[in-house]
N, C-alpha and C positions, 0 to 999 in steps of 0.2 A: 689487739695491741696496736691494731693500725691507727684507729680512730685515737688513741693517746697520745700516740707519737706526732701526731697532726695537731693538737692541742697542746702539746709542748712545743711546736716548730710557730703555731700563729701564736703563743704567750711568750713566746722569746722574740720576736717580733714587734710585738707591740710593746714590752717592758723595754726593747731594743729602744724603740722611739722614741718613748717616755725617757730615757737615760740621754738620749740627742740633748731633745727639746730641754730638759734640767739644766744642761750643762751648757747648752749652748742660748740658751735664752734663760736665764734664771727667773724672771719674771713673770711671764706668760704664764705658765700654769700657777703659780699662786694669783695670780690678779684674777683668772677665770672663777676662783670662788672669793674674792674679795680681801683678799692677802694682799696688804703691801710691802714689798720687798726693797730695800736698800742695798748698794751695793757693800755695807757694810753686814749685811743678812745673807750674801752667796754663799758662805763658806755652807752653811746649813742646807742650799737646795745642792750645791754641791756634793753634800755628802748624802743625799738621796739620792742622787744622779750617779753617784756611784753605788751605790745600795742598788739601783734599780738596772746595772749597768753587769754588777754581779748574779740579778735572779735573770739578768738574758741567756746569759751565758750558761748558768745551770739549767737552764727549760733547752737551749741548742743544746747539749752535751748529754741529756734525757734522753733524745732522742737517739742515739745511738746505742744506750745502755738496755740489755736484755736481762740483765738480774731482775728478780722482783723482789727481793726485800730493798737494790739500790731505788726501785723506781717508788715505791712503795712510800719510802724516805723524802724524794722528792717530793709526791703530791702532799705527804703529809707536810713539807715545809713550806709548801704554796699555798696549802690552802691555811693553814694558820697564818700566813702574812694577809692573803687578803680577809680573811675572817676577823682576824685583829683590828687590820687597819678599817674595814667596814664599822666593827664595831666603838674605833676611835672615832671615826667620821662622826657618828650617832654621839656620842660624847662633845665633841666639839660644837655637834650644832646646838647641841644641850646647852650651848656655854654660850653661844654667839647666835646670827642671825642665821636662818638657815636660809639657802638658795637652790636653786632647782640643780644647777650642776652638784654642789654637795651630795642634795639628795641622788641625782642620778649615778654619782660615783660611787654612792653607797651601796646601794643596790648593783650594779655591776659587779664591784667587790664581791659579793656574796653569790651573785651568779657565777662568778668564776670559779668560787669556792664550792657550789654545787656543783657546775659544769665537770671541774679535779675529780671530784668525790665519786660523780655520778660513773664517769668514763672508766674511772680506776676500778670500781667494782664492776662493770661490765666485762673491762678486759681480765681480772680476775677469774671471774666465771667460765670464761671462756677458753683458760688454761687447762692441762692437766696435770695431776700433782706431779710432785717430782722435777716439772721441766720447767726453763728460763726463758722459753722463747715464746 
């Protein structure tokens, strides 16, 4: 359970970041794959910045949680966000030009969503029936 709680404490972390930079620089991250943003276009990175500002907060407050059907719930809603959104990425470059960062968020995306998966069923294993902890 260690190793999960450590993986929810560094993904709340880095979505923490991600939710900074959105909100406090709206540009920067869409320019890095070739998105031009208007100040007339914040309201939208905004509201990922808050989206992104909400999964910090649920990956810190994981971390405290010893239910396993609550934690259970978590990975499952983490890892369909990055699972989705990888597989949007794959969609979008289908549609535009693709670039190495794309691709590299791609792939990250899906390693995260292994990384979820892979932990959660370790720490699983590792329980014994009956117990939360």
């Amino acid at each position: 359970m260690k190793a999960l709680k450590a993986v929810f404490l560094v993904h709340g972390l880095i979505t923490l970041a991600g939710a900074f930079v959105l909100i406090a620089f709206p540009t920067a991250i869409p320019s890095m794959v070739g998105i031009a943003i208007t100040r007339h276009d914040y309201l939208l990175v905004y509201l990922v910045g808050a989206a992104e500002l909400a999964v910090a907060v649920l990956s810190f407050g994981a971390v405290r949680i010893t239910d396993r059907a609550a934690l259970g719930l978590i990975v499952t809603t983490l890892v369909v966000l990055h699972a989705t959104s990888g597989g949007l990425d794959i969609v979008h470059m289908a549609l535009t030009q693709p670039n190495s960062t794309m691709v590299s968020n791609t792939v990250l995306r899906f390693a995260v969503a292994a990384v979820l998966v892979g932990v959660w069923q370790a720490a699983r294993r590792h329980q014994t029936p009956g117990t939360s902890r």
